[in-house]
C-alpha positions as CSV (number, residue, x, y, z in Angstrom):
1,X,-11.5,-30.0,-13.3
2,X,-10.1,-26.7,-11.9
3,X,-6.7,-27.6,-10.2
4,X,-4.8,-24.6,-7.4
5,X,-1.7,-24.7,-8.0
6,X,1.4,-22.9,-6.1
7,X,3.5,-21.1,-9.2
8,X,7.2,-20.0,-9.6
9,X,7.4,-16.4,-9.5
10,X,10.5,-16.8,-11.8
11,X,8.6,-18.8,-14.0
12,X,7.9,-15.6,-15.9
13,X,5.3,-17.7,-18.4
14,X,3.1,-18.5,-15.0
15,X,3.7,-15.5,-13.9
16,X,2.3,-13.4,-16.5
17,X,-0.8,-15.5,-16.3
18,X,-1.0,-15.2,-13.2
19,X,-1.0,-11.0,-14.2
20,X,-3.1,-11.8,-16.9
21,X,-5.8,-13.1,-14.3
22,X,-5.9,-10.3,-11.9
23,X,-5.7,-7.4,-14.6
24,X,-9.2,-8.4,-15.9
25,X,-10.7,-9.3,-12.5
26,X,-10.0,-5.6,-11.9
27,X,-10.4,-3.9,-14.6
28,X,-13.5,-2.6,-13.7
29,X,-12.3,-0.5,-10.6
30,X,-11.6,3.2,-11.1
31,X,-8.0,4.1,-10.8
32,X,-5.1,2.2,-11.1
33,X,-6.0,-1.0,-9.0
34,X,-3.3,-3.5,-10.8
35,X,0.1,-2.6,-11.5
36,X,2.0,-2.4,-15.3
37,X,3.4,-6.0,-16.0
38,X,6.9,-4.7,-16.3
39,X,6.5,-3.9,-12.4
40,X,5.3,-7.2,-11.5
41,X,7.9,-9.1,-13.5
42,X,10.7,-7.2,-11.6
43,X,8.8,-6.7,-8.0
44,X,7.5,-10.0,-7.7
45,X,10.4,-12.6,-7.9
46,X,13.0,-10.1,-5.9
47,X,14.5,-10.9,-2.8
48,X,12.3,-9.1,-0.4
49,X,13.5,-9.0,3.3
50,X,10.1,-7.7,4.5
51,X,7.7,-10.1,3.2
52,X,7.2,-13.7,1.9
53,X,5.1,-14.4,-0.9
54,X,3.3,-17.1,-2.0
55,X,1.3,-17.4,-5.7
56,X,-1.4,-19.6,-6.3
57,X,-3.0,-20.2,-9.8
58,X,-6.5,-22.0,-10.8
59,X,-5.6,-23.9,-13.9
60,X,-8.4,-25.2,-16.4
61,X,-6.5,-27.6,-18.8
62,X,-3.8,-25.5,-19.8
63,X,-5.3,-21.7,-18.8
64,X,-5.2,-20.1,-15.6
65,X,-8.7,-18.8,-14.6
66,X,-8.3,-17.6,-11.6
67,X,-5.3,-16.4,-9.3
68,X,-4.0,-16.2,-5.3
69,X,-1.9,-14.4,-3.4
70,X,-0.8,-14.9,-0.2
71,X,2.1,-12.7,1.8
72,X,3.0,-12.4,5.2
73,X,5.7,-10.4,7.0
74,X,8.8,-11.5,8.0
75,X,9.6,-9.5,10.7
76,X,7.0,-8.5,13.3
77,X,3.1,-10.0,13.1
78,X,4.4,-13.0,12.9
79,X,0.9,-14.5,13.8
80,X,-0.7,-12.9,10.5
81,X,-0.6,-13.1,6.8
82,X,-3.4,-11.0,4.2
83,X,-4.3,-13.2,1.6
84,X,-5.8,-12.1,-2.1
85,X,-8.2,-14.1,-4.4
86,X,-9.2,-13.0,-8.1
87,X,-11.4,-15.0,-10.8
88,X,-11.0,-14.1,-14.8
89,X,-14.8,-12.2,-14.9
90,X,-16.1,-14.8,-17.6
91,X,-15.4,-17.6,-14.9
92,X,-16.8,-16.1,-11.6
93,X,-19.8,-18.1,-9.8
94,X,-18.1,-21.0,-10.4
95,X,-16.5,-22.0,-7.0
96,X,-13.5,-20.6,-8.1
97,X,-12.4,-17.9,-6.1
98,X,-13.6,-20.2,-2.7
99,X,-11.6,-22.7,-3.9
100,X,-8.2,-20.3,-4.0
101,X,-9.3,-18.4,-0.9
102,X,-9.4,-21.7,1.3
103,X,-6.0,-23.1,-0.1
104,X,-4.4,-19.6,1.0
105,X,-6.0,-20.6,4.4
106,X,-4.6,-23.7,4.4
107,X,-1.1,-22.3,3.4
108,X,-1.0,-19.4,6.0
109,X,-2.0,-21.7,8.7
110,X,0.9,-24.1,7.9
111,X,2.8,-21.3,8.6
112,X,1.8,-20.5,12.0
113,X,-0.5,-17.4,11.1
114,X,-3.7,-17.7,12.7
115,X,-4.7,-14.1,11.8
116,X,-6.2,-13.5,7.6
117,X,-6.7,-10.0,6.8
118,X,-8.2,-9.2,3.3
119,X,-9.6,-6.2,1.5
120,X,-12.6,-5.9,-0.7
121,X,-13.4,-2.4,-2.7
122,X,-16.8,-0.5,-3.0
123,X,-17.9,2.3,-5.3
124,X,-17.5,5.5,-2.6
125,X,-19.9,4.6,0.4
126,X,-21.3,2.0,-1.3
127,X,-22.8,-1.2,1.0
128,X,-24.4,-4.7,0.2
129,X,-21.7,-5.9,-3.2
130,X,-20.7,-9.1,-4.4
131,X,-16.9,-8.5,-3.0
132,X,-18.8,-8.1,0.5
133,X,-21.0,-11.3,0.6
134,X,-18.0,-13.1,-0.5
135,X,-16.0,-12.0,2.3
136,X,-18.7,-12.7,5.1
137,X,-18.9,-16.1,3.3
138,X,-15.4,-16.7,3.7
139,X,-16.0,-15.8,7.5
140,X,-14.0,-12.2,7.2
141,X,-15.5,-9.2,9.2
142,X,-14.7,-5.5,8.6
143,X,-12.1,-4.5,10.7
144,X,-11.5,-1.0,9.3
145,X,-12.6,1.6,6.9
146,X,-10.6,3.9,4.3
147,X,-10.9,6.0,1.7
148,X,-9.1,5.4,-1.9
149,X,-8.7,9.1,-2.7
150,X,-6.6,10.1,-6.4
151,X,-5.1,13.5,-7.0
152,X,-5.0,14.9,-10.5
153,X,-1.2,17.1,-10.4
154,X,-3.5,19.3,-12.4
155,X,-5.8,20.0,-10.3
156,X,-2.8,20.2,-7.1
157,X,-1.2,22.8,-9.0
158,X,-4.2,24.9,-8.7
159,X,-4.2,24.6,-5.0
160,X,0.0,24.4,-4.1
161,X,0.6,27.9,-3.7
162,X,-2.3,28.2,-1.3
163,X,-1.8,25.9,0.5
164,X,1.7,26.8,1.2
165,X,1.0,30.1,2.7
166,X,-0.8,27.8,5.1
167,X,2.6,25.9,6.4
168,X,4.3,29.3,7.7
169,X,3.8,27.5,11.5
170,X,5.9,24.8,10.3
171,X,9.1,27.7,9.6
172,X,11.3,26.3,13.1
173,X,11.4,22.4,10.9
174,X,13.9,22.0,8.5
175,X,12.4,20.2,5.7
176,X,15.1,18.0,3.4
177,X,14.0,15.4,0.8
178,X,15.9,12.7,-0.7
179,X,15.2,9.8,-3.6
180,X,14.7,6.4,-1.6
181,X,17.8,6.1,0.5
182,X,17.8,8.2,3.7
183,X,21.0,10.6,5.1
184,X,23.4,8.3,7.7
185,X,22.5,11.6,10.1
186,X,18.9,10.7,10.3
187,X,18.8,7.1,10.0
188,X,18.6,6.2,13.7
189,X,15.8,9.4,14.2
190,X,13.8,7.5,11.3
191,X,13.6,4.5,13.0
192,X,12.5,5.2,16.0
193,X,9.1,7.8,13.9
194,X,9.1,4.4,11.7
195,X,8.7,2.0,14.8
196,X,5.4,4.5,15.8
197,X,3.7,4.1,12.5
198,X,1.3,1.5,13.8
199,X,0.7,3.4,17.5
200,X,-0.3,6.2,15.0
201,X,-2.6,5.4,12.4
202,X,-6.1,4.1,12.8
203,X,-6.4,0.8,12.5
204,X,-9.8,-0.3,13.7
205,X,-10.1,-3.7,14.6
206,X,-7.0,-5.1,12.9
207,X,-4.6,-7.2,14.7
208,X,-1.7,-5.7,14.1
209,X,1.3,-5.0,16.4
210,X,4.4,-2.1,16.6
211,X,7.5,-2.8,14.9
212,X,11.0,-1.7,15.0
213,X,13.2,-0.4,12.5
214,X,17.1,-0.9,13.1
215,X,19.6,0.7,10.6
216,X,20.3,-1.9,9.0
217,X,16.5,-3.0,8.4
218,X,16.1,0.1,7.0
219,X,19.1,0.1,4.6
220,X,17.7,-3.6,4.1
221,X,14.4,-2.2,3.1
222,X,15.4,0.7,0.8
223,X,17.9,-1.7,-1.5
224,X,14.7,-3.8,-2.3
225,X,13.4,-0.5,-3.4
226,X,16.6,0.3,-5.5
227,X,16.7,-3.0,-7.2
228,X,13.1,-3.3,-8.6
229,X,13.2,0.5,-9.7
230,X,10.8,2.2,-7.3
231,X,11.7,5.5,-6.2
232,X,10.3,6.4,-2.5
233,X,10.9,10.3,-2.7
234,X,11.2,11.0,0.8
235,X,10.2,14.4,3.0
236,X,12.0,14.3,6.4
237,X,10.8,17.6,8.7
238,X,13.7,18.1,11.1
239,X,13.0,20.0,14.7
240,X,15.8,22.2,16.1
241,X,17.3,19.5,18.3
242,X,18.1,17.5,15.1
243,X,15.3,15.2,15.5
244,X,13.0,14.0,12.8
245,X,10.2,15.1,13.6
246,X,7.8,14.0,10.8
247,X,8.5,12.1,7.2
248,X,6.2,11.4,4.5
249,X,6.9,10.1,0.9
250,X,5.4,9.6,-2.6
251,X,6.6,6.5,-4.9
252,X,7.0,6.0,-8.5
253,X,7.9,3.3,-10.5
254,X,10.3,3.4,-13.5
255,X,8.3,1.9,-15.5
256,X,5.2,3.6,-15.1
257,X,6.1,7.1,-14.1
258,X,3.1,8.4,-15.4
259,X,1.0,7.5,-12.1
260,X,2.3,7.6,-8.4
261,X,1.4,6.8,-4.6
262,X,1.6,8.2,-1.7
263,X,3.4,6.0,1.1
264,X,3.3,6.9,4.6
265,X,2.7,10.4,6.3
266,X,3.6,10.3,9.9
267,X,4.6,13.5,12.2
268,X,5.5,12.5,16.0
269,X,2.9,13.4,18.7
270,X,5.3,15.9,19.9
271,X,5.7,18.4,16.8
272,X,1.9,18.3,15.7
273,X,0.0,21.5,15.9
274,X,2.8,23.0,13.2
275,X,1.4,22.0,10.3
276,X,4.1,19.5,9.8
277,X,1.8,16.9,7.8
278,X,0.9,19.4,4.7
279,X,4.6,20.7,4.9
280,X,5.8,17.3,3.9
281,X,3.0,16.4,1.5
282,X,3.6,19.4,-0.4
283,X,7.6,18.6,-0.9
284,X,6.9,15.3,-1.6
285,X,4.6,16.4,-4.1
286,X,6.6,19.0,-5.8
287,X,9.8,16.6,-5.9
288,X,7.6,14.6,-7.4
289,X,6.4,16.7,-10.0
290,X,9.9,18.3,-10.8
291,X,11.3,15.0,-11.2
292,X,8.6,13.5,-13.6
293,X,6.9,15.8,-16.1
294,X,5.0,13.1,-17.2
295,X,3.5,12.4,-14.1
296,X,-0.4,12.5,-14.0
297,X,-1.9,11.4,-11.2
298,X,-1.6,10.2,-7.6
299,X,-3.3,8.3,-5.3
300,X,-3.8,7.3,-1.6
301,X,-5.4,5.9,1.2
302,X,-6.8,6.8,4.3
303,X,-9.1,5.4,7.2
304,X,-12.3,7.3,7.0
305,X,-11.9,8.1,10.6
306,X,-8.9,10.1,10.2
307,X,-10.3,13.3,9.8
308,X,-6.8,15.4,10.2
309,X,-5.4,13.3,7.4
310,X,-8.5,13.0,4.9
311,X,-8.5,16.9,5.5
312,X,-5.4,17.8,4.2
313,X,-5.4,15.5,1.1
314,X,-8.7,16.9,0.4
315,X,-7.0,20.0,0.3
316,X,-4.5,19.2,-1.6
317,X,-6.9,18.2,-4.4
318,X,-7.6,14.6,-3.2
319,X,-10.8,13.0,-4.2
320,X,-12.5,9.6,-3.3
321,X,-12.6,6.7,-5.9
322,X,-13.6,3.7,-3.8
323,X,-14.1,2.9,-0.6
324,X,-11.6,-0.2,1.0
325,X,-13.0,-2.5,3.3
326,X,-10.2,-4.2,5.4
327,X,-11.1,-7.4,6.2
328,X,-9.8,-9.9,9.4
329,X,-10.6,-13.4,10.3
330,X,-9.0,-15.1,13.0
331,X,-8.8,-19.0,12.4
332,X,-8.4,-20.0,16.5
């Protein structure tokens, strides 16, 4: 018998399993789909004031064959939780991966969220996989489309110069980066492009509300960052009233600082037209660079109908790897 189990993420035995499990189940996937163990065994167990986490593990006598995940935020969207399910490959088609996916069901809905979301991956426009007729067996729809693209820094230093000539509309913006923990001058400005993020960005079908960023939730936010040694380098543009205007980032992890991702790109409705977006993405990316010699490659993730924003990653060297289903299912 395979018994779900909820496991102590400072249990750092359980834990690795539990790492163990979802390393082979994606293994197959281009890029970097699971991240180094040292990152996990720091992330997962730290205080996080943005998101609760639950871990579930499907134990066969004394292995773990299969493993769940289950977070939901803390703040806003209090009515939703995205829930993850992975099977060891030699122990797929066995009821498994069901059997994890409806206890994470059971364990959002004690908790008052009604709304799953989910992804499942594709090669690059791919249609009809296994990850897909799970999902619609689990009674998930696609809510939204995106694009997993990854940059070679090889390839982007081909292209910067370019590119840059390209950002001279963008000379009236002060552009200032910083390593993770943003300037007091700008922290209220920040907030309020922060609290548009989910006005902004496509989201299809997702049920997903605005939130708000006070101060202190963002000084909140960036000392999780500091203490599990992830490095949000940071682009702010800044318009001649002072305001920020648009910010975009690109993190790396001590540990693995050979491979990076970009966070979110976001310029306010009322600066676009300045090139603002490539601006920031090329600081970020050359702070980046400068900072790690050793770094290789980055990666990112856009809805397919964002043309402005698959544009300019495309430019800047950007190819698709996979394509991300996002996945919803509302339980009432």
């Amino acid at each position: 018998m395979v018994d779900i189990e909820q496991l102590n993420p400072h249990n750092q035995a359980a834990l690795r399993a539990w790492w163990e499990v979802g390393h082979a189940a994606t293994a197959e996937r281009p890029g970097k789909p699971w991240p180094l163990w040292e990152t996990s065994r720091v992330a997962l167990p730290a205080p996080n004031p943005e998101r609760g986490i639950t871990l579930l593990g499907a134990i066969d006598g004394r292995e773990m064959v299969g493993a769940g995940l289950l977070t939901r935020t803390l703040k806003e969207n209090l009515h939703s939780a995205m829930a993850f399910a992975w099977t060891r490959p030699d122990r797929r088609r066995e009821g498994i991966g069901r059997r994890l996916a409806q206890e994470l069901e059971v364990i959002a809905s004690g908790d008052g969220r009604t709304t799953l979301q989910s992804e499942a991956y594709l090669p690059p426009g791919g249609a009809g996989t296994a990850p897909e007729a799970f999902a619609e067996a689990m009674g998930y729809v696609v809510a939204s489309r995106e694009s997993i693209k990854e940059l070679t820094l090889a390839d982007y230093a081909d292209r910067r110069d370019a590119l840059a000539v390209e950002t001279d509309t963008a000379r009236d913006y002060r552009i200032i980066t910083f390593d993770t923990v943003c300037p007091d001058e700008h922290l209220g400005s920040f907030g309020r492009l922060l609290g548009m993020l989910m006005d902004e960005v496509p989201l299809g079908e997702l049920d997903l509300e605005a939130s708000e960023w006070s101060p202190e939730r963002i000084r909140g936010a960036e000392q999780r960052q500091v203490d599990i040694g992830r490095h949000v380098h940071t682009a702010m543009a800044i318009a001649p009233d002072g305001a920020v205007a648009g910010v975009s980032d690109v993190r790396v992890d001590d540990d693995d600082p050979v491979h990076g991702q970009v966070g979110i790109t976001i310029v306010d409705p009322a600066h676009r037209g300045h090139r603002l977006g490539l601006a920031l993405k090329l600081a970020t990316h050359d702070l980046a660079v400068a900072t790690y010699p050793e770094l290789r490659v980055l990666d990112t993730s856009n809805a397919e109908v964002n043309t402005w924003m698959n544009a300019v990653n495309e430019a800047l060297g950007y190819r698709t790897i996979e394509t991300l289903l996002e996945l919803q299912k509302k339980t009432v």
